[in-house]
KEKE-3310 file (N, C-alpha, C; in steps of 0.2 Angstrom, whole numbers, plus 5000, padded with zeros to 4 digits):
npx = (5710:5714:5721:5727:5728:5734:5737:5745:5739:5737:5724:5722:5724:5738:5749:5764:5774:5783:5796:5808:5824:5841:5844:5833:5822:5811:5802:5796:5784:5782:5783:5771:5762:5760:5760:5750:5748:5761:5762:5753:5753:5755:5762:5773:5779:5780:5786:5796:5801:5800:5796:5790:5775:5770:5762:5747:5728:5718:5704:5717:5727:5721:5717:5732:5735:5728:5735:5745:5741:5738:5747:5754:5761:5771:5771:5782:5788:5805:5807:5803:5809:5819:5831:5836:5843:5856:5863:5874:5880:5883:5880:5867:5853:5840:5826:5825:5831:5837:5829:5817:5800:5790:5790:5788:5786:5793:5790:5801:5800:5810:5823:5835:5848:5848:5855:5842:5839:5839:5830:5831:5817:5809:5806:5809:5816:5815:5818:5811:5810:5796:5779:5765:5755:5763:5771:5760:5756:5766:5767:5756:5760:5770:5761:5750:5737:5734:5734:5737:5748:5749:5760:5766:5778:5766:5765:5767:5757:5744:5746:5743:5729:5725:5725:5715:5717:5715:5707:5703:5705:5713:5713:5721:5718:5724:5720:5728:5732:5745:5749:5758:5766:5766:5752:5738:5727:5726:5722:5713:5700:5682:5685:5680:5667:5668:5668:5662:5662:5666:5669:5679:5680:5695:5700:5708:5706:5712:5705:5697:5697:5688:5687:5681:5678)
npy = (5216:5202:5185:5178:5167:5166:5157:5149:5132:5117:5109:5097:5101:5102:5109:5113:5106:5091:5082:5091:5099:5106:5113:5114:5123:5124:5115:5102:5108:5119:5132:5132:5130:5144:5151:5161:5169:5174:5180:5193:5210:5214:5205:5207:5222:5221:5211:5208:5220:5226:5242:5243:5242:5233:5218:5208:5213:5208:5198:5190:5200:5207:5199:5194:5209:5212:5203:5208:5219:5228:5221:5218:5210:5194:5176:5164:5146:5139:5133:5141:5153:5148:5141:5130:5131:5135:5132:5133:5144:5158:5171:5171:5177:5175:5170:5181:5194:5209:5216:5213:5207:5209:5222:5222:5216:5199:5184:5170:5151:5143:5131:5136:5147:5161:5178:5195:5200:5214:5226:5239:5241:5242:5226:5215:5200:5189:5177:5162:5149:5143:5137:5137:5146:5152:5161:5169:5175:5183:5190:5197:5206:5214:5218:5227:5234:5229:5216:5197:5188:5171:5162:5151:5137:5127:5115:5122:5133:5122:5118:5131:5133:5120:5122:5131:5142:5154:5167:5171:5161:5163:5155:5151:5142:5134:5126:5114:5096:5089:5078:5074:5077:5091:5093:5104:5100:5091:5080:5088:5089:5091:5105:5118:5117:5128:5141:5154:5151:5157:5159:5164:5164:5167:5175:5168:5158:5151:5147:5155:5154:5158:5159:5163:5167)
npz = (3593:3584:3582:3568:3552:3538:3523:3508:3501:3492:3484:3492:3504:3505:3514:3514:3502:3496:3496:3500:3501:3503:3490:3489:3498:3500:3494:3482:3472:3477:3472:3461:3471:3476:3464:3460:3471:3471:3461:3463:3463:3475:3482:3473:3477:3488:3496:3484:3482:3469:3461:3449:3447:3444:3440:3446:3449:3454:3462:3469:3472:3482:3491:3497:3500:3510:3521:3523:3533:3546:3553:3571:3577:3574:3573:3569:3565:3567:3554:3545:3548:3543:3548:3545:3534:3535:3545:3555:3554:3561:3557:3552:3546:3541:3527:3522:3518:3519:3520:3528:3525:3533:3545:3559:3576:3574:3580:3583:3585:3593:3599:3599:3604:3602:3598:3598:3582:3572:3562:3550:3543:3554:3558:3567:3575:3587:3595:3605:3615:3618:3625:3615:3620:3628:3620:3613:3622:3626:3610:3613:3619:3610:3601:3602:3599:3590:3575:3579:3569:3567:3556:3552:3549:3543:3554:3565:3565:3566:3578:3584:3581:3586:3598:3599:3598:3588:3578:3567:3550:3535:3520:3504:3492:3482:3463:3462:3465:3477:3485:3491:3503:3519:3528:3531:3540:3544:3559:3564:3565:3564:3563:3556:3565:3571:3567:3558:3540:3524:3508:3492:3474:3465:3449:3443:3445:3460:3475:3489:3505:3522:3539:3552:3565)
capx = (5715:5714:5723:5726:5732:5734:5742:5741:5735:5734:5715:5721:5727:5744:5754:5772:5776:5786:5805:5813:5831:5846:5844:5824:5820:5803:5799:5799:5780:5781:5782:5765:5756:5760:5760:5746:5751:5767:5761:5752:5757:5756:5769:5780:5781:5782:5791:5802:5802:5796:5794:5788:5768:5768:5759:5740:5728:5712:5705:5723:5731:5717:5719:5739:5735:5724:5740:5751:5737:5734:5748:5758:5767:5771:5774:5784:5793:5811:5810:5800:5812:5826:5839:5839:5847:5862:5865:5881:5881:5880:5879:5862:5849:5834:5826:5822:5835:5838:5823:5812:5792:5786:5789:5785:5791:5792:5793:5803:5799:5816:5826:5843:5850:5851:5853:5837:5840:5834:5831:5833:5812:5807:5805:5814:5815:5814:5820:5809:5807:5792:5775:5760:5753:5769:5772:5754:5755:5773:5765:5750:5763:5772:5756:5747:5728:5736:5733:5744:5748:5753:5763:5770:5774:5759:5765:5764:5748:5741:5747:5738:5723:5720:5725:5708:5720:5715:5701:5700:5710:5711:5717:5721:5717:5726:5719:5732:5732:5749:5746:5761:5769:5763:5743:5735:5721:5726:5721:5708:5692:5678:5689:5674:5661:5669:5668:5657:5664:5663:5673:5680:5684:5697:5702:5714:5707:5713:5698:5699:5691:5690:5685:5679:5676)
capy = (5212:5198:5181:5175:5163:5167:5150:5144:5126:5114:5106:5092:5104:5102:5119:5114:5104:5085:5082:5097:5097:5111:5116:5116:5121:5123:5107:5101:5113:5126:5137:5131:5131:5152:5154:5166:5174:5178:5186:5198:5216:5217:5200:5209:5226:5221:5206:5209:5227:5230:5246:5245:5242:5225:5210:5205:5216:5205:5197:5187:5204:5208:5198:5199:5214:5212:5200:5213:5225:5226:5215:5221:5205:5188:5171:5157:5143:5140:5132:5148:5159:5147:5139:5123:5132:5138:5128:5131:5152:5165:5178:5169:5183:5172:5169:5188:5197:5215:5222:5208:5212:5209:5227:5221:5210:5192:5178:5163:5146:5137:5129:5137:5152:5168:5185:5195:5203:5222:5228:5246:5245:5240:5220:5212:5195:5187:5169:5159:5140:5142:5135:5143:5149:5158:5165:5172:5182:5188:5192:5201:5215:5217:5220:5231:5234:5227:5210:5193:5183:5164:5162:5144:5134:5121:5114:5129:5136:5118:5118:5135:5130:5113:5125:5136:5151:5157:5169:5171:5157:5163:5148:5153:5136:5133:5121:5108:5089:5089:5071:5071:5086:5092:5095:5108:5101:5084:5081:5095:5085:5096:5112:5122:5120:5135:5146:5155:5148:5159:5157:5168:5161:5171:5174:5164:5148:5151:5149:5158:5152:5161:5152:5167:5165)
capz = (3591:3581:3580:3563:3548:3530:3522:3503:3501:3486:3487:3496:3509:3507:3514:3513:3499:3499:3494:3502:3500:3502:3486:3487:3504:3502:3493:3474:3471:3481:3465:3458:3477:3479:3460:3460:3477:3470:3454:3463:3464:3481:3483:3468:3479:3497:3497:3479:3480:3462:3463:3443:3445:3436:3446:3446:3454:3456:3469:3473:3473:3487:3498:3496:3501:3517:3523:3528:3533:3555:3559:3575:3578:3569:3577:3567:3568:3563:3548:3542:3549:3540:3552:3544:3527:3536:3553:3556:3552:3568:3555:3545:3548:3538:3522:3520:3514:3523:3522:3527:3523:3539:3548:3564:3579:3574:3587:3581:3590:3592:3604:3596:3607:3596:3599:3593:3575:3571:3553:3547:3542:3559:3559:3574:3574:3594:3595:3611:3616:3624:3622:3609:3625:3632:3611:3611:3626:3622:3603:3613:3622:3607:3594:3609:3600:3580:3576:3576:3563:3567:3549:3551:3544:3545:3562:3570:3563:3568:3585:3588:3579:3589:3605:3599:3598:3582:3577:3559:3545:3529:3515:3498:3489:3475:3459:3461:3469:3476:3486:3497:3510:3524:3526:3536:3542:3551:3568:3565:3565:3565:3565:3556:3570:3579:3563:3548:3534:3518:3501:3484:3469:3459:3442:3443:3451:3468:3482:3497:3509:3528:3544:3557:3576)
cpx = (5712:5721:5724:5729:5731:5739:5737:5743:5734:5725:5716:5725:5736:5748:5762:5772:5782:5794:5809:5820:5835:5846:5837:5818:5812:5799:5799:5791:5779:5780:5774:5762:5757:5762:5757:5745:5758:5768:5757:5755:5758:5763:5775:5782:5782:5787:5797:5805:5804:5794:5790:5781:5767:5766:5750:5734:5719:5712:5711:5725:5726:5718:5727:5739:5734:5731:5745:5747:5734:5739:5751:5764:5764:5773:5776:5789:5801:5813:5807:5804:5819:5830:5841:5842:5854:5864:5869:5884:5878:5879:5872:5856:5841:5834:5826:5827:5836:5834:5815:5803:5787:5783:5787:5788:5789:5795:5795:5805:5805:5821:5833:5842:5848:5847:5848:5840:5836:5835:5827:5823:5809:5804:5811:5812:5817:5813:5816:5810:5802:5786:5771:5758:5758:5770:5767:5756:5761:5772:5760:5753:5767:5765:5751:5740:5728:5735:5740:5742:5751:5755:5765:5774:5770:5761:5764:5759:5743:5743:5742:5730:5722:5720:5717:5710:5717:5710:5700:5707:5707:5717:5715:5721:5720:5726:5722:5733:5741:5750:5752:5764:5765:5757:5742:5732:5720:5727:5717:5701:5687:5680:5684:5670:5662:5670:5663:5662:5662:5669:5672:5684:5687:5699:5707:5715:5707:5706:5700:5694:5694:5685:5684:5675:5669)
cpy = (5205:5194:5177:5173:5164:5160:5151:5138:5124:5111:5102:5092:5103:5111:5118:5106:5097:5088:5089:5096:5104:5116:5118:5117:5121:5119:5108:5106:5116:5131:5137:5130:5140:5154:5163:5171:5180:5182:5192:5206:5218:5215:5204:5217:5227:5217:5204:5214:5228:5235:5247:5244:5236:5222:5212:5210:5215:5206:5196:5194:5207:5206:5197:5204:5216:5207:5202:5220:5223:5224:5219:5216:5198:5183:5166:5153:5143:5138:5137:5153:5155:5145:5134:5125:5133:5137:5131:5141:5157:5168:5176:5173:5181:5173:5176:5192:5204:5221:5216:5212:5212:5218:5229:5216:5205:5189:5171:5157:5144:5135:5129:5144:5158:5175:5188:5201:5210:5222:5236:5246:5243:5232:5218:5205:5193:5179:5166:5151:5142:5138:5140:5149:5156:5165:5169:5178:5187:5194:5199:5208:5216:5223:5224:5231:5230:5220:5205:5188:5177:5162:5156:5143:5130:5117:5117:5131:5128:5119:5124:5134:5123:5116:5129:5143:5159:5158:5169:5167:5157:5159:5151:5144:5134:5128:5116:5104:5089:5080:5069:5079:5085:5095:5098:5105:5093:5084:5087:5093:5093:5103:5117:5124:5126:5141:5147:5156:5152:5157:5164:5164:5168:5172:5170:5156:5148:5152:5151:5156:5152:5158:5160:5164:5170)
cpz = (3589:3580:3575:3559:3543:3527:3512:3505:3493:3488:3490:3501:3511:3510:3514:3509:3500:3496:3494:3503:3501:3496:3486:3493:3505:3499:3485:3471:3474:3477:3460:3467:3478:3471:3459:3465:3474:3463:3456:3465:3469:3483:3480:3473:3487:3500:3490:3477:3474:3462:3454:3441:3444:3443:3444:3450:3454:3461:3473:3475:3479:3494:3499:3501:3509:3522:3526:3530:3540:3557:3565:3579:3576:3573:3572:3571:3565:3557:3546:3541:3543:3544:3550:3537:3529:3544:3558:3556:3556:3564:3550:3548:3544:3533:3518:3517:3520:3522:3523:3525:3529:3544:3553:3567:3577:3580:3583:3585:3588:3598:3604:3599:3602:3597:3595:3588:3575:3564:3554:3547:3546:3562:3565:3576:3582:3594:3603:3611:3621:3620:3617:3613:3627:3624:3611:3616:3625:3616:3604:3615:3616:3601:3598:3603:3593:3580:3576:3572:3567:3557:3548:3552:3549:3553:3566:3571:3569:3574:3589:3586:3585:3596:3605:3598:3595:3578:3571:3554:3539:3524:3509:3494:3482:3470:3457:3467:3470:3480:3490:3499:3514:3526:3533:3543:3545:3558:3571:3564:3569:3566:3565:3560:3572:3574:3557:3546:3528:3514:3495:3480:3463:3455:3440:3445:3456:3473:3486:3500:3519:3533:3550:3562:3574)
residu = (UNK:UNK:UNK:UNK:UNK:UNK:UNK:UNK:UNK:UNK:UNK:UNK:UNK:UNK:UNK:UNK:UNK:UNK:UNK:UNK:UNK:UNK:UNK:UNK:UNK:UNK:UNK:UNK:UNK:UNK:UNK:UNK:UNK:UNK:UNK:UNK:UNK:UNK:UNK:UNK:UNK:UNK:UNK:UNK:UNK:UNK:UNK:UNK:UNK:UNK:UNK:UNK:UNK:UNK:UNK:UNK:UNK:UNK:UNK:UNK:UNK:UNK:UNK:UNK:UNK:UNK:UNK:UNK:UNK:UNK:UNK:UNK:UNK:UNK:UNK:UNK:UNK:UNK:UNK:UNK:UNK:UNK:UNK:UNK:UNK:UNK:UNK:UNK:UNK:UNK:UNK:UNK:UNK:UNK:UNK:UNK:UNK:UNK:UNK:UNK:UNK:UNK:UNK:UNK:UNK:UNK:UNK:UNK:UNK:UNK:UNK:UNK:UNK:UNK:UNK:UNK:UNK:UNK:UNK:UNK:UNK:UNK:UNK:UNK:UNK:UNK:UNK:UNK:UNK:UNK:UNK:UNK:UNK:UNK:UNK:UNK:UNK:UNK:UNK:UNK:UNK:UNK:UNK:UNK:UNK:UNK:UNK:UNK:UNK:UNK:UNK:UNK:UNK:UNK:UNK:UNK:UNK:UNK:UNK:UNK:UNK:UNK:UNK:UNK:UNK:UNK:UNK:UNK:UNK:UNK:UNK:UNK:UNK:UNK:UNK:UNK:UNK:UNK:UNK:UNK:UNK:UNK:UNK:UNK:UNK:UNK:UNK:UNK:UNK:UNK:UNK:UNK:UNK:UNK:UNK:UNK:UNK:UNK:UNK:UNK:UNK:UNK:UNK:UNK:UNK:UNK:UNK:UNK:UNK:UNK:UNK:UNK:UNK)
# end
């Protein structure tokens, strides 16, 4: 079992994007940080269900690919899972639509009540307030030998990260200075010591760069 983190990142570690609004809940470039994630044919057939071939089928489409591949349960928070787009709506089931791409139990860190959700292709979404600690062991009877993903957003990842949670973090790096949002990698001083550090650059630009215990 492996605990771990897949995130894109502008170069100057932004992972969630500034001026988020109602209409733009994941910020004014969100669409240029996961360009190249979301061109591949892995993103267009797991999470748009294209069943038509088309998307990129490089590296990005690689590791894409390695993204949904071991997990046995997911840990976010609620702004990932979406609470804040629809506050006020017993019946708001997340950003996913009704076949989410997860496939597997997710843990949603929140301190809002809510009965857990099931979907038809086996994701189950499980609402807790508890610490990262209490979420992980929860994570580990769900995922029994399969790995877990901490998914985010950025506060979340950070919080298991400075805990030491988190055995392998792979960053998708994207070729753009975005110079305000929400940045991975504060209050992470010296985070590398505790891992080999390798990197791929894709045809696309995008550096991947993985962080292994």
């Amino acid at each position: 079992m492996t605990v771990r983190v897949d995130l894109n990142l502008s170069l100057d570690g932004v992972a969630m994007p500034a001026n988020q609004s109602p209409d733009n809940p994941m910020g004014e470039h969100w669409g240029r940080l996961v360009a190249e994630y979301a061109a591949t044919r892995t993103f267009r057939q797991r999470v748009m269900h294209d069943a038509s071939g088309e998307g990129t089928t490089g590296v990005d489409d690689r590791y894409a690919a390695a993204y949904f591949e071991g997990v046995g349960a997911e840990i976010m928070g609620a702004g990932m899972f979406g609470f804040h787009a629809f506050p006020n709506d017993p019946d708001w089931q997340g950003w996913w639509g009704d076949e989410p791409p997860f496939r597997a139990p997710v843990l949603v860190l929140t301190h809002r009540q809510h009965a857990p959700i099931d979907f038809a292709n086996g994701t189950r979404f499980e609402f807790l307030a508890v610490s990262p600690r209490e979420a992980l062991d929860r994570a580990r009877e769900l995922a029994g030998s399969a790995d877990i993903r901490i998914g985010g957003g950025a506060g979340v990842v950070r919080d298991f990260l400075a805990a030491g949670f988190v055995d392998r973090i792979h960053v998708a790096m994207a070729p753009i200075v975005l110079g305000r949002g929400v940045r991975l990698w504060d209050d992470l001083h010296e985070l590398e010591r505790d891992y080999t550090v390798t990197s791929e650059v894709a045809e696309s630009g995008v550096i991947h760069v993985t962080f292994m215990r």
